[in-house]
Each structure stands twice: as structure tokens, then as C-alpha cells.
C-alpha positions as CSV (number, residue, x, y, z in Angstrom):
1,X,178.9,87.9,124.4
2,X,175.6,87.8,126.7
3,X,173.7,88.8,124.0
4,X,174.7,85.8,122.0
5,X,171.3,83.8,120.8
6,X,171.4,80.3,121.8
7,X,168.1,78.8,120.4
8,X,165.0,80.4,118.0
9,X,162.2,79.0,116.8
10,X,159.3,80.5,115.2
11,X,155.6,81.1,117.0
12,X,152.9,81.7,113.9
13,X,153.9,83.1,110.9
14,X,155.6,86.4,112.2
15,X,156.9,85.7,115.3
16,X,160.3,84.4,116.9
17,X,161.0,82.5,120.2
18,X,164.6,83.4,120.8
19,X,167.0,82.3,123.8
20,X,170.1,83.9,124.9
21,X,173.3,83.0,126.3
22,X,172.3,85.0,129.2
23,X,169.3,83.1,129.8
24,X,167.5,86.0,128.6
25,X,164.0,84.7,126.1
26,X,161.6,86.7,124.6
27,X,159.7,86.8,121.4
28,X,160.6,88.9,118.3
29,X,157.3,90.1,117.0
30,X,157.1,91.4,112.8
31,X,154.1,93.8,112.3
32,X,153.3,93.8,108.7
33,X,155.2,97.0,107.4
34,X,158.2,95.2,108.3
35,X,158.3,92.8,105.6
36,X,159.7,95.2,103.0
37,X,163.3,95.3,101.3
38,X,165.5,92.9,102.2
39,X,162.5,91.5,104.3
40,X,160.1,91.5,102.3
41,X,160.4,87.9,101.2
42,X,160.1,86.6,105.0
43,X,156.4,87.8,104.8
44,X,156.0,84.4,103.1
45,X,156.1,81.6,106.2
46,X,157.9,79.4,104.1
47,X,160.6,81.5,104.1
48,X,160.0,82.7,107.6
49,X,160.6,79.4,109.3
50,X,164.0,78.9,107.6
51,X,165.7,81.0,110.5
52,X,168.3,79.5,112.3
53,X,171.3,80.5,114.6
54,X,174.7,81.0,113.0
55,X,177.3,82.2,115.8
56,X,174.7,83.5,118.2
57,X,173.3,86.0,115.2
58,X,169.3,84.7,114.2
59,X,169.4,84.8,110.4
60,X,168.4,83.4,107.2
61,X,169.3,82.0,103.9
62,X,170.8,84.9,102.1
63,X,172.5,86.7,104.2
64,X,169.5,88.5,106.1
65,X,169.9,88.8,110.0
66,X,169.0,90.4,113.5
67,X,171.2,92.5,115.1
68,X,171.5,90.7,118.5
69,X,172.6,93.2,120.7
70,X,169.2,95.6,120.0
71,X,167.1,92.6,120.1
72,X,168.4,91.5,123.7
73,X,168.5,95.1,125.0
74,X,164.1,95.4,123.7
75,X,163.5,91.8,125.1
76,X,165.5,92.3,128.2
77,X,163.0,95.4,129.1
78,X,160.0,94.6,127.1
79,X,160.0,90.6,127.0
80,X,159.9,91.3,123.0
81,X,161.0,93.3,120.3
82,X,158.5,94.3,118.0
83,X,159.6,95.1,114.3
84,X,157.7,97.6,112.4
């Protein structure tokens, strides 16, 4: 699919650099209150810069991940999606 994610890499603590098949790139940006739930542990950077790419879905150890298709629909308008 387009939205497919090809390449992320975290900016700071909070923030994501993410590439899409498409050629699509923007930033994912996470405003405090949306480190809570399952989230809640990626408000420690540690844990933030474990993400990776598994088949074109930005995720982490544990299960947790992105939806793809929102985030390139937000980036694709806005140049980032910001999580709150």
C-alpha cells in the first residue's frame, strides 16, 4: 500500500521522522497526554527510540503500533500528525 512506512527514526524524545512508500515524510509529534495506557511507557526515551518498521506498520516491542493509514492521511495534509 502507499501508505506503507519505509523508514522512522526518532527527532527528541517525542517525536518521529517517518518515510513512506509513497515518498510521503513527515514527523509524528506525541504531546504529553498521549503517553497514557498502552503508551504510557513510551514517555520514557529509552523506550521511545526502540521503534522500528515491521511490514510498513511503525511499532514497538510489545505489540504497540501506529495505524499507518491515519498517520499518512494527517502528514499528507499537515506535514505531521500530532498525538494528544
Amino acid at each position: 500500500m502507499n501508505w506503507d512506512v519505509i523508514d522512522v527514526r526518532p527527532e527528541g524524545d517525542h517525536a518521529l521522522r517517518v518515510r513512506f512508500r509513497d515518498g510521503v515524510e513527515g514527523l509524528v509529534k506525541f504531546m504529553p497526554s498521549a503517553f497514557r495506557g498502552v503508551f504510557a511507557r513510551l514517555s520514557n526515551p529509552a523506550e521511545f527510540s526502540r521503534v522500528s518498521v515491521t511490514e510498513g506498520v511503525v511499532t514497538w516491542p510489545g505489540e504497540l503500533d501506529l495505524a499507518p493509514d491515519a498517520m499518512h492521511d494527517q502528514i499528507r495534509r499537515n506535514g505531521e500528525w500530532i498525538l494528544k
